[in-house]
TISESE-30676 format. One record per atom (N, C-alpha, C): residue in one letter; x, y, z. Coordinates in steps of 0.05 Angstrom, whole numbers, padded with zeros to 5 digits, always signed. Layout:
REM TISESE-30676
AXYZ;...
This chain:
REM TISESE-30676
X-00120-00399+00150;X-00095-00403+00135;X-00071-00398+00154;X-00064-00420+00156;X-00035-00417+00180;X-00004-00419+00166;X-00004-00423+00144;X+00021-00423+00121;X+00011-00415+00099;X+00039-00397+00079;X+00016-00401+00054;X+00049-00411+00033;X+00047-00435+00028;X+00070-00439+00008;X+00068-00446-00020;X+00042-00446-00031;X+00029-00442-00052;X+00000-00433-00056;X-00004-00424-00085;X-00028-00407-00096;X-00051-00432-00098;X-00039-00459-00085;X-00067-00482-00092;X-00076-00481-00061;X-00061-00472-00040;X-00076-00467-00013;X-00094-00449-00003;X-00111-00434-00029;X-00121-00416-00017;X-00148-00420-00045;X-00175-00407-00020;X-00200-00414-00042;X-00204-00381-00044;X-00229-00384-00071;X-00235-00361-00075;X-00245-00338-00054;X-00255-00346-00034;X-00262-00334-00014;X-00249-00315+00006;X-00231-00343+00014;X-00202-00330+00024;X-00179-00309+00011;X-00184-00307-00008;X-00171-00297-00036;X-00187-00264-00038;X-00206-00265-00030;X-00219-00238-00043;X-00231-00226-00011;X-00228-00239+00006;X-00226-00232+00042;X-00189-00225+00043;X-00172-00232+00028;X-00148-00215+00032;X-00143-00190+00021;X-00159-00194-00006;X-00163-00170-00021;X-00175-00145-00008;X-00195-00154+00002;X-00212-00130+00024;X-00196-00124+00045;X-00181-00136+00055;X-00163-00125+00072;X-00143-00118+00068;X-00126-00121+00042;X-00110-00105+00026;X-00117-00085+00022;X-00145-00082+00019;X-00152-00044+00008;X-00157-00028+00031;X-00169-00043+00055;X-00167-00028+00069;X-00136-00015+00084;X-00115-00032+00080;X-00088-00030+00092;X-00078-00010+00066;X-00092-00017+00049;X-00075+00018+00025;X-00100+00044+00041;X-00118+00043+00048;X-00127+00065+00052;X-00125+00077+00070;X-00114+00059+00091;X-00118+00067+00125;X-00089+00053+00142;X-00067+00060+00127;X-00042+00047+00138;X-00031+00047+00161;X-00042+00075+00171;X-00040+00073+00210;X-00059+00059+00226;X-00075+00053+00211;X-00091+00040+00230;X-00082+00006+00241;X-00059-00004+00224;X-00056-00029+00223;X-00015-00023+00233;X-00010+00004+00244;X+00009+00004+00251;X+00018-00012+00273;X+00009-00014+00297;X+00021-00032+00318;X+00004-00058+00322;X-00007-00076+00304;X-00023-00093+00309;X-00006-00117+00305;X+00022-00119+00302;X+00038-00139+00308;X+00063-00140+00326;X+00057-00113+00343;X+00082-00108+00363;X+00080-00126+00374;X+00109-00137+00379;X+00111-00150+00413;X+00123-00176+00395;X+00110-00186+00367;X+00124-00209+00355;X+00152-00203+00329;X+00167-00216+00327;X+00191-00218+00313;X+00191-00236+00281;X+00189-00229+00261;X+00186-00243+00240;X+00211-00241+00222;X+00218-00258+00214;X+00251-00269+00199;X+00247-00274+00171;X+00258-00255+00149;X+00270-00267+00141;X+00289-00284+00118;X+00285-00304+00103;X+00303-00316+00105;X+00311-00326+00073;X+00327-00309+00064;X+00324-00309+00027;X+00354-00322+00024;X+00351-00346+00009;X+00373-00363-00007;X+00379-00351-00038;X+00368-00338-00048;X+00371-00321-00067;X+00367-00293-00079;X+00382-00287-00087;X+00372-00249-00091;X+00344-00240-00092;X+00347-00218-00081;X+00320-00202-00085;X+00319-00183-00076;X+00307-00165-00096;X+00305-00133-00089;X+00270-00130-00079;X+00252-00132-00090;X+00222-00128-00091;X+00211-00143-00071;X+00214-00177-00071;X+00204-00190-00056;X+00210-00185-00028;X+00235-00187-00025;X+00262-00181+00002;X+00252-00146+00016;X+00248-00136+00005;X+00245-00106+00013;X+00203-00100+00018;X+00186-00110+00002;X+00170-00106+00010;X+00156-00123+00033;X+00172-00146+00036;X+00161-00162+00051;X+00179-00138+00083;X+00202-00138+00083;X+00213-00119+00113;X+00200-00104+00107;X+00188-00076+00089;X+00175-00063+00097;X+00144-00063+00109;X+00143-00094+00092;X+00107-00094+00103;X+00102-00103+00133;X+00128-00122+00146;X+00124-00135+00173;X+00133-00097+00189;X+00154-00087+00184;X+00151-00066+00197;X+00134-00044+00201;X+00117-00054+00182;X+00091-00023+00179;X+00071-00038+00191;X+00068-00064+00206;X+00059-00073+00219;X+00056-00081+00248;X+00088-00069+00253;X+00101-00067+00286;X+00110-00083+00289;X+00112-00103+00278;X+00131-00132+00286;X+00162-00120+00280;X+00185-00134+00298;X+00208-00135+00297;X+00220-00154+00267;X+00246-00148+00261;X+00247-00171+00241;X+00273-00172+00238;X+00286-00193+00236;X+00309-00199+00237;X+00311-00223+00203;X+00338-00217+00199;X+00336-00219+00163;X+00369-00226+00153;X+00364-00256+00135;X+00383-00266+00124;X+00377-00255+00095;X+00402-00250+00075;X+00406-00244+00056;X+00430-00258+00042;X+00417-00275+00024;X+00437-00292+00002;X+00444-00308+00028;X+00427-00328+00047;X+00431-00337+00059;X+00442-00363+00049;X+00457-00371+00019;X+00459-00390+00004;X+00493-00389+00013;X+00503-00364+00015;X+00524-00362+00014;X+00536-00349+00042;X+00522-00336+00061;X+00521-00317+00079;X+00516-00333+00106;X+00506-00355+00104;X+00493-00373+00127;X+00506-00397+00138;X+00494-00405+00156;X+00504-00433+00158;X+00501-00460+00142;X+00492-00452+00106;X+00480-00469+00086;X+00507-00470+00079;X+00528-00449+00078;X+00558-00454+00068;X+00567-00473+00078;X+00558-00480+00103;X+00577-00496+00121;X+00564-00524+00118;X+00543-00522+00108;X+00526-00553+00097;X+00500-00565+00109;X+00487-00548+00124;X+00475-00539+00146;X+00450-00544+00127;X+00432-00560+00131;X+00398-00576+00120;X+00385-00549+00121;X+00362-00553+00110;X+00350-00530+00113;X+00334-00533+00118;X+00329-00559+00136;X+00308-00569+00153;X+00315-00558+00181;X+00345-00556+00189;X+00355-00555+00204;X+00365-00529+00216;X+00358-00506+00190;X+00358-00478+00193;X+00330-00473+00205;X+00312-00479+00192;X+00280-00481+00199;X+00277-00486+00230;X+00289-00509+00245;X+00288-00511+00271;X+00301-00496+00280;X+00322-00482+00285;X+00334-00455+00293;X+00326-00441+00290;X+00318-00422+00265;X+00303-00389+00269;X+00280-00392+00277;X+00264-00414+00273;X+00232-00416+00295;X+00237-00413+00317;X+00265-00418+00333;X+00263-00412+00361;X+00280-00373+00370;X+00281-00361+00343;X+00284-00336+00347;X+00266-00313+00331;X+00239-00329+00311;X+00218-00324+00310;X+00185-00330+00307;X+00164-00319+00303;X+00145-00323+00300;X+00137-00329+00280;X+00150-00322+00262;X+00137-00333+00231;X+00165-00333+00213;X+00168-00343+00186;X+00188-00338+00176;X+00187-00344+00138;X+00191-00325+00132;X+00194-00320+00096;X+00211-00330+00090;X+00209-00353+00067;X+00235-00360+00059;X+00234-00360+00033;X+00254-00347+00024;X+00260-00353-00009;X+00282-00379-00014;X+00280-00400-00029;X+00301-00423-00033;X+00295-00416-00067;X+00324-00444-00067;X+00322-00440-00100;X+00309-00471-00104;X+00312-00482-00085;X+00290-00518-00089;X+00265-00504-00091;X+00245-00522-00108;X+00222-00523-00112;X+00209-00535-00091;X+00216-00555-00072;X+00202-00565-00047;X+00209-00548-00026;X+00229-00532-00019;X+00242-00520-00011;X+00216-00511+00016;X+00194-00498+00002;X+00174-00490+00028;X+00157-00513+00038;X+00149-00537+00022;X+00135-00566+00030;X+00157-00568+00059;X+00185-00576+00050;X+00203-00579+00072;X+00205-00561+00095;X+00204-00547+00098;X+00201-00526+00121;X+00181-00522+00136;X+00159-00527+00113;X+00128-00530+00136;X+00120-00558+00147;X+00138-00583+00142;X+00135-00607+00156;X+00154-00607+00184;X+00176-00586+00184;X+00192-00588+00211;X+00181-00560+00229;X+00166-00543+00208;X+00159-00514+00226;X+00138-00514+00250;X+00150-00500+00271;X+00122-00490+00298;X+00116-00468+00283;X+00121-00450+00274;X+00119-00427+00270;X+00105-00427+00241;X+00089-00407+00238;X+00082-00393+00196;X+00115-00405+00178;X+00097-00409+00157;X+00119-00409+00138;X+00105-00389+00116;X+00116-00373+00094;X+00106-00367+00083;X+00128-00369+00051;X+00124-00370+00034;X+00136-00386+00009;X+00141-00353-00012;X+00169-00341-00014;X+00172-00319-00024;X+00189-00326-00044;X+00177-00352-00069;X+00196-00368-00076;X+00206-00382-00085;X+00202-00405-00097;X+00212-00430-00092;X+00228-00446-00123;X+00250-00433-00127;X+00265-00445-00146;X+00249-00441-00170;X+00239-00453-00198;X+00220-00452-00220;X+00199-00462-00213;X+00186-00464-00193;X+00166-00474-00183;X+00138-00457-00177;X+00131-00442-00151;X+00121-00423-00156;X+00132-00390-00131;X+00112-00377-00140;X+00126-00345-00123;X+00101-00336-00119;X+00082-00349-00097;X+00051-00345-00099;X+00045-00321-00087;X+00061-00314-00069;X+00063-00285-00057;X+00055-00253-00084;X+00073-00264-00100;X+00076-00247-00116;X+00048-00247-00132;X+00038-00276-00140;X+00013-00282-00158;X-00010-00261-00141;X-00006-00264-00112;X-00024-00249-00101;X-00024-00220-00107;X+00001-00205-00116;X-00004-00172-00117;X-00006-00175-00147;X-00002-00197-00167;X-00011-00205-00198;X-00044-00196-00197;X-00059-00213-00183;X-00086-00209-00193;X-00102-00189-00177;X-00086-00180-00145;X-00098-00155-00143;X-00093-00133-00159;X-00077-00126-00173;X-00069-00114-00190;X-00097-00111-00211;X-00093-00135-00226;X-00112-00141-00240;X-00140-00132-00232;X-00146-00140-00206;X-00178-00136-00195;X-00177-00103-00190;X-00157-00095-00187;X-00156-00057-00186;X-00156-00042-00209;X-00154-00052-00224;X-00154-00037-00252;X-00175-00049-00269;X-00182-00070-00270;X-00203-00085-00287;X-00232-00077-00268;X-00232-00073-00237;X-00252-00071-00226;X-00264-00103-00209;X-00259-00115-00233;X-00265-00144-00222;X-00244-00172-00236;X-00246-00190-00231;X-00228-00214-00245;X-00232-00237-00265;X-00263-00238-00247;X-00288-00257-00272;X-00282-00238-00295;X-00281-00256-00321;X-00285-00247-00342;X-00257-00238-00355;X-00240-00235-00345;X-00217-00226-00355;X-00191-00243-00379;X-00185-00234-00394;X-00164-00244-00416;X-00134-00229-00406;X-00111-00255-00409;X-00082-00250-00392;X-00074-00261-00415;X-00054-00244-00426;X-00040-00262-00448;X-00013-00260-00430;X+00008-00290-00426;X+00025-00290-00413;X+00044-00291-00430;X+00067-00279-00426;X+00095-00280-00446;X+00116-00284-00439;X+00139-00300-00458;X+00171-00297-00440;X+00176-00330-00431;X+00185-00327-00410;X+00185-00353-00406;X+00171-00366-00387;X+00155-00386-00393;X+00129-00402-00375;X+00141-00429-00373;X+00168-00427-00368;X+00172-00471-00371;X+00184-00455-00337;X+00199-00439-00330;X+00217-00436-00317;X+00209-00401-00293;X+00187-00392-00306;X+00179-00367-00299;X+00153-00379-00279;X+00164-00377-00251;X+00149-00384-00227;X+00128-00368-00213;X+00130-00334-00229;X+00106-00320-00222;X+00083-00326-00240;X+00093-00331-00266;X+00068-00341-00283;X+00051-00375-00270;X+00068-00386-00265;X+00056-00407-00252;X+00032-00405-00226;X+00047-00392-00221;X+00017-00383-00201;X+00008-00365-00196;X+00011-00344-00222;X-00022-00327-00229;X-00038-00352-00240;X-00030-00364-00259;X-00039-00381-00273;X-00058-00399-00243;X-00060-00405-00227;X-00066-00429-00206;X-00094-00398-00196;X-00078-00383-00187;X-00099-00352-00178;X-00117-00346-00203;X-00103-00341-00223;X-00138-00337-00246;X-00158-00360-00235;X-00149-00390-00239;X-00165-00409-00243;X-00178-00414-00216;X-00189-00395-00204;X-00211-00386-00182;X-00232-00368-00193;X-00226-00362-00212;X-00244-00335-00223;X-00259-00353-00248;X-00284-00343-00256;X-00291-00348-00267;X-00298-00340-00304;X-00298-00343-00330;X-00292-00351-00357;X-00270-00320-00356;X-00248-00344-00355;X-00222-00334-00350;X-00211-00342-00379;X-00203-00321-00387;X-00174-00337-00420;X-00149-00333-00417;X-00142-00357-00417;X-00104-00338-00421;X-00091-00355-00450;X-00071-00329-00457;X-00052-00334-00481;X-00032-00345-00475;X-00025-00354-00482;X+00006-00374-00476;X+00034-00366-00499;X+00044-00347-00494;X+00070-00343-00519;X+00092-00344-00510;X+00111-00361-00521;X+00133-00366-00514;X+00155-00377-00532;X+00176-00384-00524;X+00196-00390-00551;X+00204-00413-00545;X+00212-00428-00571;X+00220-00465-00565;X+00233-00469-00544;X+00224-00491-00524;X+00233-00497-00502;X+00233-00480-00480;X+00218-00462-00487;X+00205-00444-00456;X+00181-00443-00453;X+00157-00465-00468;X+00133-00463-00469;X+00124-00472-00441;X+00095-00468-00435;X+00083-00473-00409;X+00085-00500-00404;X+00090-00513-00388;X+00092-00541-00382;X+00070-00561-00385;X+00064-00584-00391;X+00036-00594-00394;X+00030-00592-00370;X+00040-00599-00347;X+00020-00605-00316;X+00003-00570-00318;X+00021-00548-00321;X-00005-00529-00320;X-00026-00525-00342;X-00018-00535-00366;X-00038-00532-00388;X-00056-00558-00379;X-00052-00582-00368;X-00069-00603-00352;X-00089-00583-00334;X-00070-00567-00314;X-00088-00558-00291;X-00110-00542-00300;X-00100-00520-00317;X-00127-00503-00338;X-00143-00518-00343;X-00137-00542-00359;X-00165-00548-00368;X-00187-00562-00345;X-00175-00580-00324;X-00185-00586-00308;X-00211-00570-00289;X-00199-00537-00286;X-00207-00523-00278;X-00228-00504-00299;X-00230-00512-00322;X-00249-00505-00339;X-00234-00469-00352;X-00214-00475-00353;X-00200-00447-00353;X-00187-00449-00385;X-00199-00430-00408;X-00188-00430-00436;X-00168-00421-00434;X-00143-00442-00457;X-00112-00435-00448;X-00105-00432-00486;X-00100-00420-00493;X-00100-00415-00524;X-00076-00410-00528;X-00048-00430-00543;X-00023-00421-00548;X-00024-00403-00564;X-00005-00385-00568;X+00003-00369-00583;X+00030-00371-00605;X+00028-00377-00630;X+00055-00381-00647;X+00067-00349-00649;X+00048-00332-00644;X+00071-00296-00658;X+00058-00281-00630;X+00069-00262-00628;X+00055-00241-00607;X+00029-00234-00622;X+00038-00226-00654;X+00004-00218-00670;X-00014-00241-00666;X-00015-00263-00651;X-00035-00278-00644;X-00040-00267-00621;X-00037-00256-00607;X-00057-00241-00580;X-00075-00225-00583;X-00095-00233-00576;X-00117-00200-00587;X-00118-00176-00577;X-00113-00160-00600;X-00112-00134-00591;X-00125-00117-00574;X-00152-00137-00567;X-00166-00129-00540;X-00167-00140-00513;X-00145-00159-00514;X-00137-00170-00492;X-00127-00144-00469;X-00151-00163-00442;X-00146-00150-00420;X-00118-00137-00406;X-00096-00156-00406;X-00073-00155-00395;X-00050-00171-00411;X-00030-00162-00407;X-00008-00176-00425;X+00015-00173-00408;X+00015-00204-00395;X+00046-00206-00366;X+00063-00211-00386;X+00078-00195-00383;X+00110-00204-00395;X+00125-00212-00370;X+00140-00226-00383;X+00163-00240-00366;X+00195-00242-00375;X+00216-00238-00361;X+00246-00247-00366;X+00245-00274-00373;X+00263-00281-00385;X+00284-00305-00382;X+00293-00312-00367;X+00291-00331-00351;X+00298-00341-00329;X+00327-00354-00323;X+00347-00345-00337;X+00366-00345-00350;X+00392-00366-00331;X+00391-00372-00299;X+00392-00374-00285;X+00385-00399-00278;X+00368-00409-00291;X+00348-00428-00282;X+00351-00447-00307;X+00359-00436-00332;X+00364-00456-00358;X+00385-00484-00351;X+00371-00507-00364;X+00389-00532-00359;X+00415-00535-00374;X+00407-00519-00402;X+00435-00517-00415;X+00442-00487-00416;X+00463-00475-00407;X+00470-00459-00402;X+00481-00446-00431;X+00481-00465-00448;X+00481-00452-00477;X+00463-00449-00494;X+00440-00451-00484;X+00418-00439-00501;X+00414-00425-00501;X+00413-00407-00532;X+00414-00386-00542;X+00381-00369-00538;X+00376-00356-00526;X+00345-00343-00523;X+00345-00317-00547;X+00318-00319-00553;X+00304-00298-00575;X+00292-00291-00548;X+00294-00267-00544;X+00279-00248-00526;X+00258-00238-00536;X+00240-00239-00531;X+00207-00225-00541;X+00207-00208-00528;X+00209-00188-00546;X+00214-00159-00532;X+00180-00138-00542;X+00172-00123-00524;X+00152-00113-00527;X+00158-00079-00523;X+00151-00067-00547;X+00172-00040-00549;X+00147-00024-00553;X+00143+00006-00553;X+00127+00024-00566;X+00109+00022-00591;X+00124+00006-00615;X+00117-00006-00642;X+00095-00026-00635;X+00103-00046-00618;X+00087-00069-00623;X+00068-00078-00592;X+00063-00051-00583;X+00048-00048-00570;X+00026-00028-00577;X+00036-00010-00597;X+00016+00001-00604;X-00014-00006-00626;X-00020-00030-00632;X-00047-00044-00638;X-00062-00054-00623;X-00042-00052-00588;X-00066-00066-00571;X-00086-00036-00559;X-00114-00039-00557;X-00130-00026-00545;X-00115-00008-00524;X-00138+00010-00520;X-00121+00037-00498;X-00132+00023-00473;X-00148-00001-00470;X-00155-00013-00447;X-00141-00035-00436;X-00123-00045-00457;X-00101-00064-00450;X-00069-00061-00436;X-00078-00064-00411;X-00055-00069-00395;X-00027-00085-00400;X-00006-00072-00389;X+00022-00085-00387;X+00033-00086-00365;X+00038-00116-00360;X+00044-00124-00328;X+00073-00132-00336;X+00096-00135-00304;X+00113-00157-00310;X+00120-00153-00281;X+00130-00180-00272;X+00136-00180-00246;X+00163-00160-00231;X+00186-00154-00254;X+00204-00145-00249;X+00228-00168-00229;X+00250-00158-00234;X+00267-00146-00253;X+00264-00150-00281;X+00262-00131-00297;X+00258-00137-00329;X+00287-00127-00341;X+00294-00145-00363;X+00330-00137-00370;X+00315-00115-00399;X+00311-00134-00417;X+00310-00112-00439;X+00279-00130-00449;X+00267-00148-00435;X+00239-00150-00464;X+00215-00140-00456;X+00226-00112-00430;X+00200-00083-00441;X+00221-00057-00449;X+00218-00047-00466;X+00230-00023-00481;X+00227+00001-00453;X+00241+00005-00452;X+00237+00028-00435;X+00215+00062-00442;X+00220+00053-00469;X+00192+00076-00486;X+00175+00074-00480;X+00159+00047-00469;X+00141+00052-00452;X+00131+00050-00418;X+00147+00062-00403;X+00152+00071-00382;X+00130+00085-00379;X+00119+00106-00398;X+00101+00128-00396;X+00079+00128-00407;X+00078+00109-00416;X+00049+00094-00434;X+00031+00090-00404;X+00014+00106-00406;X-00015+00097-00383;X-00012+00070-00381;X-00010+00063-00400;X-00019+00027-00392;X-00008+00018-00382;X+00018+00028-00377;X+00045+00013-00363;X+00045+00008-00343;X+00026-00013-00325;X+00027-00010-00290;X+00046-00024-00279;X+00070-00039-00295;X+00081-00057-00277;X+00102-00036-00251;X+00098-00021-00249;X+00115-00005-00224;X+00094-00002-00206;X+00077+00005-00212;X+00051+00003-00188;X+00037-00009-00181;X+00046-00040-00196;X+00036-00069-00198;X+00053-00083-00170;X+00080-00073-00181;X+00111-00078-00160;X+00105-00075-00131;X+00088-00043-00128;X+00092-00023-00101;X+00057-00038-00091;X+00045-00050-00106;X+00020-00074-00095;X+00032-00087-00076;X+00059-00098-00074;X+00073-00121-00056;X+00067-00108-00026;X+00068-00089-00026;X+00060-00074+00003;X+00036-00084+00011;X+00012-00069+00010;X-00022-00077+00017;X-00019-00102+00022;X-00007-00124-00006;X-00019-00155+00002;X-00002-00171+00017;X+00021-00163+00017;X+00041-00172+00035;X+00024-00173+00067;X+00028-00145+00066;X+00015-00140+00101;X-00005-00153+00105;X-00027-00147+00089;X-00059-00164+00099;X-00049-00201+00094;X-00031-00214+00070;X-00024-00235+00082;X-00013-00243+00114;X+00006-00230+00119;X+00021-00223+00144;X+00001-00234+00162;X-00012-00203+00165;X-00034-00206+00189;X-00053-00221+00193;X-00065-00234+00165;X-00080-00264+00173;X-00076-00286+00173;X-00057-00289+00168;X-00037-00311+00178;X-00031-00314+00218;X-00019-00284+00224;X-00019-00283+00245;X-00037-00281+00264;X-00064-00273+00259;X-00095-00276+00262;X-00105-00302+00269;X-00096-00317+00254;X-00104-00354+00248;X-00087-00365+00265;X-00057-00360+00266;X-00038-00370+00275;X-00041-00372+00309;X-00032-00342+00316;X-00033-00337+00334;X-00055-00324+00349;X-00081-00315+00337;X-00106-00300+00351;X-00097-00277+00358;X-00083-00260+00336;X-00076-00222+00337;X-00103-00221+00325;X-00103-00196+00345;X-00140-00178+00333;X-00126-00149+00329;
């Protein structure tokens, strides 16, 4: 794997060989301290970010690589000045070795890896997908469930426009008798091309009309924001599906609560302290898989041992 700009470039194999080296990089974090000295990695976010932006510099630096880093490079860069972003791509490759880019285009990383010498890696890409993230989604999942075969994800919020659900959704459908719930509000439903791709992949996709259509023994339950940002009419009014103390309390004591974060208000803050509540230590996952992405990438790339 020499790029990774989506969750459809990677097989099951490759997928659960990053995982093993994710756990070993949570168990043994000095040991993977200087195994990227000497290279420089960039980089390069067209749109905000706290989680993605920060674990990715912390994971290249806990790795020894140097890193040099645009922020709100939408507004901050030479993109103000009208500058391609094909044409940014050929410039920072010649001041690094690999480079993260967050855009708000959905092709945004296709384009960068047809002009790149260097890694691209996709932290990103407009409503499209954020596969990076899908990756600390199902390790997550495989750390607390134990394994991934067999698992039920009821997804919530918004799935027309919510780009981390898009590709957990692409990452489940590697695993095998996988279910997911689909709940959402008019005109934020999951798009047909992914309810196409589920079925293709033999993966049960079950809409949901109420939240009380999710079963109460469902494995995991991703909540998601509003993508608010991302809406075509900027006057559509959203019902927030909010998931509070009350109406979390019928799901099983074995049912998990994920969300990618930033969350505004549709998780209650009451359950912050609910065991089940991993999405903060779902978040602080971005570390382990970040790095072991990193490093086999740069492994493949370049032949770091």
């Amino acid at each position: 794997m020499k790029n990774f700009i989506s969750t459809e470039n990677i097989t099951h194999d490759e997928l659960e060989k990053l995982f093993r080296l994710a756990d070993d990089i949570k168990s043994n974090k000095k040991k993977y301290a200087d195994v990227l000295k000497g290279y420089v990695i960039a980089t390069l976010f067209y749109e905000p970010s706290t989680r993605t932006r920060l674990s990715f510099e912390s994971s290249i630096q806990r790795l020894g690589a140097g890193l040099i880093s645009t922020e709100n490079a939408k507004e901050n860069a030479s993109a103000k000045k009208g500058e391609s972003l094909e044409d940014t791509i050929r410039i920072i490759q010649g001041y690094a070795d690999m480079i993260v880019l967050r855009h708000f285009e959905n092709d945004s990383s296709e384009r960068a890896v047809r002009v790149a010498t260097v890694p691209i890696i996709n932290a990103g890409a407009g409503g499209g997908e954020h596969p990076t993230q899908g990756l600390l989604d199902i390790y997550t999942i495989r750390e607390y469930k134990g394994k991934v075969d067999g698992t039920s994800v009821a997804i919530m919020g918004d799935l027309k426009y919510g780009r981390t659900a898009h590709s957990m959704i692409k990452l489940l459908s590697l695993y095998k008798d996988i279910t997911v719930y689909g709940f959402s509000v008019k005109g934020l439903e999951l798009p047909q091309k992914y309810k196409d791709f589920l079925k293709e992949r033999e993966v049960k996709y079950i809409e949901c009309k109420s939240f009380n259509d999710i079963p109460s023994d469902v494995d995991f339950i991703y909540q998601t924001r509003v993508q608010t940002e991302r809406l075509e009419d900027k006057n559509m009014k959203i019902e927030e599906l909010i998931i509070n103390k009350d109406n979390f309390a019928r799901f099983s004591k074995h049912t998990y609560l994920l969300h990618p974060l930033p969350r505004v208000d549709e998780i209650s803050t009451d359950l912050d302290d609910d065991e089940r509540s991993i999405y903060f230590k779902q978040a602080h996952n971005g570390i382990p898989t970040r790095m072991a992405l990193i490093y086999s990438i740069m492994e493949d790339f370049y032949g770091v041992k």
